[in-house]
C-alpha positions in Angstrom: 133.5 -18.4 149.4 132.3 -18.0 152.4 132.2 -14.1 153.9 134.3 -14.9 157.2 135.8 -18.2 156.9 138.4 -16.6 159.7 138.2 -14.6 162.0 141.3 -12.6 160.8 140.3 -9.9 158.5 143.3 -9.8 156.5 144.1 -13.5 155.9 140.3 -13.5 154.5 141.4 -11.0 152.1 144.5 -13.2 151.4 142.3 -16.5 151.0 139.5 -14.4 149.0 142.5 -13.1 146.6 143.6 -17.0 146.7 140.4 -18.6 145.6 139.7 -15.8 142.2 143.4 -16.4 141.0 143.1 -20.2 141.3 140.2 -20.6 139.6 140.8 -17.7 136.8 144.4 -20.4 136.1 142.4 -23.2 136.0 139.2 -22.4 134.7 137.4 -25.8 134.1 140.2 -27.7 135.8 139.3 -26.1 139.3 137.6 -28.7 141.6 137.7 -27.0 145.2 139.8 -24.5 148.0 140.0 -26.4 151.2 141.8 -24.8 154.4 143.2 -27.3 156.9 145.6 -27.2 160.1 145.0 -24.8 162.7 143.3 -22.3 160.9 140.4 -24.7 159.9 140.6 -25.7 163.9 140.3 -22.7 165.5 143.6 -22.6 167.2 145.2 -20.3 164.6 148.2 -18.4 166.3 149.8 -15.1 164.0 152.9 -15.6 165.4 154.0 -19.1 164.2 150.8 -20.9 162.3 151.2 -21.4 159.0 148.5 -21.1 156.6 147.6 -24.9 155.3 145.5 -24.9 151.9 144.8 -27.7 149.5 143.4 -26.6 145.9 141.5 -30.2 144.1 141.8 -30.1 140.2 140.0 -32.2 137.8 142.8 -34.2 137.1 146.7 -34.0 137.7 148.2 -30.8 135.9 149.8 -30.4 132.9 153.9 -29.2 133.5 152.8 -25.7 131.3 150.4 -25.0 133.6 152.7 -24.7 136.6 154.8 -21.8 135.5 151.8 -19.8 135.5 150.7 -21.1 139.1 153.9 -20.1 140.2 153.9 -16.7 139.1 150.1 -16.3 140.1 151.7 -17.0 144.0 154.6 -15.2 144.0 151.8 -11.9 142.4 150.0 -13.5 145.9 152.6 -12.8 147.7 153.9 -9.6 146.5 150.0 -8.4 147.2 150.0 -9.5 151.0 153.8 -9.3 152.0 153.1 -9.8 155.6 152.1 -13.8 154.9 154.9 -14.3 152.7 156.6 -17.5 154.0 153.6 -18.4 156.0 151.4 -20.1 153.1 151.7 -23.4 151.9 149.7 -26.1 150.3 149.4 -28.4 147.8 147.5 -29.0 144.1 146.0 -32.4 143.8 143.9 -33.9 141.5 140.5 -35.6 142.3 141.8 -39.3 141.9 144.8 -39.1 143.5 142.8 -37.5 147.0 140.7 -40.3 147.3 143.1 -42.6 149.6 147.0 -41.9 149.6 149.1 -44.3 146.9 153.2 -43.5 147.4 153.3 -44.4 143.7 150.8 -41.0 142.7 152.1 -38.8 145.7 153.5 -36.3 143.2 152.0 -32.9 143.0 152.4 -29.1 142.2 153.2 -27.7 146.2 153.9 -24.2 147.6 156.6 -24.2 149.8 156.6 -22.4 153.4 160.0 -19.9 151.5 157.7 -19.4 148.1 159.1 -21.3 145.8 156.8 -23.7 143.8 157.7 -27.5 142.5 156.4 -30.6 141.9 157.0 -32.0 145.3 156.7 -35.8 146.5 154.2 -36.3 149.3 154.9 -38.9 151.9 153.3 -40.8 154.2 152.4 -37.8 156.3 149.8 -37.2 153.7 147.7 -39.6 155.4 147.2 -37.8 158.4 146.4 -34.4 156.9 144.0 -36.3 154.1 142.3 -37.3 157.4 142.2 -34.0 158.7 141.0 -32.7 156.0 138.2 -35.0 155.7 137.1 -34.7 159.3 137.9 -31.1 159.8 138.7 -29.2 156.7 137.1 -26.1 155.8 135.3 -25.3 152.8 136.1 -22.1 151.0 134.5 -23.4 147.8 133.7 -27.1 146.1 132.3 -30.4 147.4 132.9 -31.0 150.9 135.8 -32.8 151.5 134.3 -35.8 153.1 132.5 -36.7 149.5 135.9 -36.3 147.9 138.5 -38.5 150.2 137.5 -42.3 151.9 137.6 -42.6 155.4 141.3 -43.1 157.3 141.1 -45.9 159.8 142.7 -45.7 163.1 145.5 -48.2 162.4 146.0 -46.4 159.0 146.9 -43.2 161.0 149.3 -45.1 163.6 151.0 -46.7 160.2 151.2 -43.3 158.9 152.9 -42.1 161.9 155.3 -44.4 162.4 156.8 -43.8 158.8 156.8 -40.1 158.9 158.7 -41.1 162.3 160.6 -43.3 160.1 161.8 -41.5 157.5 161.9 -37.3 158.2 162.5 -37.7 162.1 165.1 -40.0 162.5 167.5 -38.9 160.2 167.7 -36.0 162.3 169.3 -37.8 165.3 172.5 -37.9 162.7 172.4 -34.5 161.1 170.7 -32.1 163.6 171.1 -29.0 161.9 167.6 -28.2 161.3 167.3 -28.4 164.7 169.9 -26.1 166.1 166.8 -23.4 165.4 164.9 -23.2 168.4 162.0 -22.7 166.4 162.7 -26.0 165.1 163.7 -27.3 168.2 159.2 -26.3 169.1 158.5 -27.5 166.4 159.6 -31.0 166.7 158.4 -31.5 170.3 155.0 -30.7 169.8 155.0 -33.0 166.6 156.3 -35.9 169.2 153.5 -35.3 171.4 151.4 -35.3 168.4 152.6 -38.7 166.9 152.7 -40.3 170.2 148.9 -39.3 170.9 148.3 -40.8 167.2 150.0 -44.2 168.3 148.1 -44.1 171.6 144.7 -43.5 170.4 144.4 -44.1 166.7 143.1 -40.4 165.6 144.6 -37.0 165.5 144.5 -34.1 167.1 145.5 -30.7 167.2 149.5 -30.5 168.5 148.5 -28.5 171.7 146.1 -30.6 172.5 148.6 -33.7 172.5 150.8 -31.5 174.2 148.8 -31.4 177.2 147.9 -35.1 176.9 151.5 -35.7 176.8 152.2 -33.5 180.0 150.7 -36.1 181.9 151.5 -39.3 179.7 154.7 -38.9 179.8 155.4 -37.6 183.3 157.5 -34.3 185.0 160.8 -35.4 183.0 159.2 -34.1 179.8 156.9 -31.2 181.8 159.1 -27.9 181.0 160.5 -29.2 177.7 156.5 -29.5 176.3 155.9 -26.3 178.1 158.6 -24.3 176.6 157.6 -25.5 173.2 153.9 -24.5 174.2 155.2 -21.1 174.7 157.0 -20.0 171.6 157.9 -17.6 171.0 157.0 -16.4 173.7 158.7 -16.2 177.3 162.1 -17.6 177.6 163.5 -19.9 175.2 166.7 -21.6 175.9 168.6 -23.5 173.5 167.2 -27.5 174.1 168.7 -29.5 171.4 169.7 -32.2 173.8 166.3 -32.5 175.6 164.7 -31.8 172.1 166.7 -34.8 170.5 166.3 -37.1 173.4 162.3 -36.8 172.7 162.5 -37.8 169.2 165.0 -40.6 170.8 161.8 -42.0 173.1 159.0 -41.6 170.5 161.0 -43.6 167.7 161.5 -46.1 170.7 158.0 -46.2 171.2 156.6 -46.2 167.4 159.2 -49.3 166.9 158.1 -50.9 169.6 154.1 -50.3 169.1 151.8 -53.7 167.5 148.5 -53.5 166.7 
């Protein structure tokens, strides 16, 4: 691995602990430890980034193996109890990585509250294989760019749209997830992410579209972006409404979007 891959001593010593437990599960199954998100770009925040990972196997595992994966990250957590919660990522095998197929989007998955299940990835996927392959970090294996094909620009607009489709717009009907105002961040920077996707074909980090959608989408939207910019820090009024009323525009806009 390499000696720094962060410049956070102790989430080193997490991802260092990471990479010897994987492989001693896995042995000969082990392909690679790949960080992605916003501790692979730099823009890491302690306070609310979570810690993306993506471990490549040899082929999809076998349902006796995850047990022990399971108990290997809760040991993981137990050792570094100030990340509990905050790491997440997925076990997929070689094949499937190389372009997303809804019909072999099952994998082994650590979920953000610890548990550990089989979970089904959507669409989404898309945009994270392709951030992974442009900007994922080694920790050890091939580089990710020999591993998954490129993801063209329309392919990332389609992607968007559906994640649009199918996790956001339920939400306009049953908004309890959102009555967190964590949540409530959450979702607005995702927008401003999506509709930078739609706009320009790639991706890029959430506070980048953020600021790029200050100005795309005018003063009406200004504070709200702002606000979410800020968590949690400064003042954070309740904005379901506003919040809602975002998702509201950018399903407008990804139905209405042709290329």
């Amino acid at each position: 691995m390499v000696a720094r891959p962060t410049p956070h001593h102790e989430i080193n010593a997490l991802l260092q602990n990471l990479l010897v437990r994987v492989q001693s599960v896995l042995g000969s199954r082990f392909v690679g430890l790949y960080l992605y998100g916003s501790l692979a770009a730099g823009q890491f925040d302690p306070q609310r980034s979570d810690i993306d990972f993506l471990v490549v196997t040899e082929a999809e595992l076998s349902p006796d193996r995850l047990p022990e994966l399971a108990s290997m990250h809760q040991r993981l957590a137990e050792a570094h109890p100030k990340w509990t919660g905050r790491l997440e990522g997925s076990y997929i095998p070689r094949r499937a990585l190389r372009r997303y197929d809804p019909a072999q989007a099952r994998h082994p998955s650590l979920r953000v509250d610890g548990s550990f299940d089989v979970d089904h990835h959507d669409h989404g996927w898309v945009i994270q294989m392709h951030i992974l392959r442009e900007a994922g970090m080694t920790l050890a294996g091939p580089e990710p760019s020999t591993l998954i094909d490129p993801v063209a620009p329309n392919e990332l607009r389609a992607a968007a749209q559906a994640t649009l489709r199918e996790w956001w717009a339920p939400m306009l009907e049953d908004p309890a997830r959102l009555s967190q105002r964590e949540y409530q961040a959450y979702a607005v920077l995702t927008m401003c992410r999506a509709l930078y996707t739609l706009q320009h074909g790639t991706v890029v980090s959430k506070p980048t579209a953020a600021r790029w959608a200050q100005g795309a989408l005018g003063p009406e939207w200004a504070e709200l972006i702002e606000e979410a910019l800020a968590w949690p820090r400064g003042p954070q009024p309740d904005r379901l409404e506003q919040t809602l009323a975002l998702i509201r525009q950018t399903l407008r806009v990804a139905k209405a979007r042709r290329w």
